[in-house]
C-alpha positions as CSV (number, residue, x, y, z in Angstrom):
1,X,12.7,22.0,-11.4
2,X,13.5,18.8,-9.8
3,X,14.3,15.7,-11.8
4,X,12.9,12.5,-10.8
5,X,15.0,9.5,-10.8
6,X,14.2,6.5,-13.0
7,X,13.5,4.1,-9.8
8,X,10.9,6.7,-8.5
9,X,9.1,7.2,-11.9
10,X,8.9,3.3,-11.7
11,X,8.1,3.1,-8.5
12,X,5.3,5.3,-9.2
13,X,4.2,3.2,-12.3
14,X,4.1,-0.4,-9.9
15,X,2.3,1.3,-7.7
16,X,-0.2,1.9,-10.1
17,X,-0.5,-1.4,-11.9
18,X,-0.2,-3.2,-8.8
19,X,-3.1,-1.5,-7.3
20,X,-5.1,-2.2,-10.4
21,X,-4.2,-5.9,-10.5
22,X,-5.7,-5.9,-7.1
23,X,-8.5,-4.5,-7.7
24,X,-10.1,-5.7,-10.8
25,X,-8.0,-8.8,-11.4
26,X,-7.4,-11.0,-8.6
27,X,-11.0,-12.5,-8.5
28,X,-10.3,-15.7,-5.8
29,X,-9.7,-13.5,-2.8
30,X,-11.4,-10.7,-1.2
31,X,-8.7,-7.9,-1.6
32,X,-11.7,-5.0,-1.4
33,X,-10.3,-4.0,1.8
34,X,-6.4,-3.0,0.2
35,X,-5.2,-0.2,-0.4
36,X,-2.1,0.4,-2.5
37,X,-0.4,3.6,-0.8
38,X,3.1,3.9,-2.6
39,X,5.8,1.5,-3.9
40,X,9.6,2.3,-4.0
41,X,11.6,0.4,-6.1
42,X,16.0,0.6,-5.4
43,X,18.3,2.5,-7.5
44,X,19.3,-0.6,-9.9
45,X,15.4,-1.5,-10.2
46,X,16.0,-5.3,-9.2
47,X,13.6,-4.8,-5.9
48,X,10.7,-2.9,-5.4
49,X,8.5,-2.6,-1.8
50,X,4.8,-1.9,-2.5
51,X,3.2,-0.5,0.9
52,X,-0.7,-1.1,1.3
53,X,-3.0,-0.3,4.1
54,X,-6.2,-2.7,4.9
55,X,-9.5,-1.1,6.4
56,X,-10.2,-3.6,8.9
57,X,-9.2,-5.3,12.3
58,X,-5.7,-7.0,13.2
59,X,-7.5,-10.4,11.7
60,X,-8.1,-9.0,8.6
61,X,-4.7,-7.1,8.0
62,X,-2.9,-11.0,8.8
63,X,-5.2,-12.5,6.0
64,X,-4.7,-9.7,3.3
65,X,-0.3,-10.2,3.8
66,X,-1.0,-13.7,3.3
67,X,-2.9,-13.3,0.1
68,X,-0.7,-10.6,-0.9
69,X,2.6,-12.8,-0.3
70,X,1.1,-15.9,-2.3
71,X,-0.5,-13.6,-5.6
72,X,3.4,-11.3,-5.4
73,X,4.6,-13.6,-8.0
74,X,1.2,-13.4,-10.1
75,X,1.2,-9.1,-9.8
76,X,4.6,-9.1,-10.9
77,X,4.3,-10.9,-13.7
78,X,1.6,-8.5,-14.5
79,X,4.1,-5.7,-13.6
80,X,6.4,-7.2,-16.0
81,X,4.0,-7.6,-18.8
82,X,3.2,-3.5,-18.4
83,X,6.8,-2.2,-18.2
84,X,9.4,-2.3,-20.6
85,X,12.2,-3.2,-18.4
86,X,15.1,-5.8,-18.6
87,X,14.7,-7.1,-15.3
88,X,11.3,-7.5,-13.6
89,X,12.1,-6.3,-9.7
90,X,11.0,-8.8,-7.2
91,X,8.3,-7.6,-4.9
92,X,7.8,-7.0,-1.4
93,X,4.9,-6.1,0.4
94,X,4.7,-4.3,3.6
95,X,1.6,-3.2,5.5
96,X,1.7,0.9,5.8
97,X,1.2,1.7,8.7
98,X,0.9,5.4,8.6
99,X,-2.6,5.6,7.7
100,X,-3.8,3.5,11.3
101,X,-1.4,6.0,12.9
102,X,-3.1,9.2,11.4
103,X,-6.9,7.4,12.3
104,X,-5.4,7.0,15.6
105,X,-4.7,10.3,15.9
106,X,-7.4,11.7,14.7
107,X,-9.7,9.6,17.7
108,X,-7.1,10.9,20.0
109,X,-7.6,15.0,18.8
110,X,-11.4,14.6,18.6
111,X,-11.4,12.8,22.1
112,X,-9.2,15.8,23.7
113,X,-11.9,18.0,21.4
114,X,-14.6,16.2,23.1
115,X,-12.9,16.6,26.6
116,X,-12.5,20.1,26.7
117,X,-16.2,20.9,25.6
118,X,-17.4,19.0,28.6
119,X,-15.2,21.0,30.6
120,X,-16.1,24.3,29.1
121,X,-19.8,23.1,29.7
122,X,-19.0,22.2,33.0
């Protein structure tokens, strides 16, 4: 069986309250659109990078990292509140990109899909 290593069990844990923060607490901005994906915190738990994805245009995804980096201090309080730990790690957000990637390749197999139909009709 494979042991987990303290930094991914809280990892795991940020990512969780972070996504609930928000979610359901951070009322003065429209954050409907984030996703929380994953967080990683580093080995001696004084950093941790919380990756989120946005469902929306190039517009939208700007707005939402601005939000993000001016309520970081506010979620990580919150983080720190939830977690017994000596040192709160500082946050870091970073748009995911891995789920625009798999959406883009997802339009790109359904267009080759849609491709070879017309050519087998043709």
């Amino acid at each position: 069986m494979r042991r987990f290593e303290r930094s991914q069990r809280v990892g795991e844990e940020i990512r969780k309250i972070a996504a609930e923060v928000i979610q359901r607490e951070i009322k003065d901005y429209d954050l409907s659109s984030v996703t929380v994906t994953r967080a990683e915190a580093n080995r001696d738990l004084s950093e941790a990078t919380v990756h989120y994805s946005v469902l929306g245009d190039e517009d939208e995804r700007r707005e939402c990292a601005d939000i993000l980096k001016r309520i970081a201090g506010y979620v990580q309080k919150r983080i720190g509140d939830e977690l017994r730990l000596r040192q709160i790690p500082h946050l870091k957000f970073v748009f995911d990109k891995s789920i625009a990637e798999g959406a883009h390749l997802e339009e790109l197999f359904d267009k080759i899909a849609r491709e070879q139909d017309d050519n087998d009709q043709s």
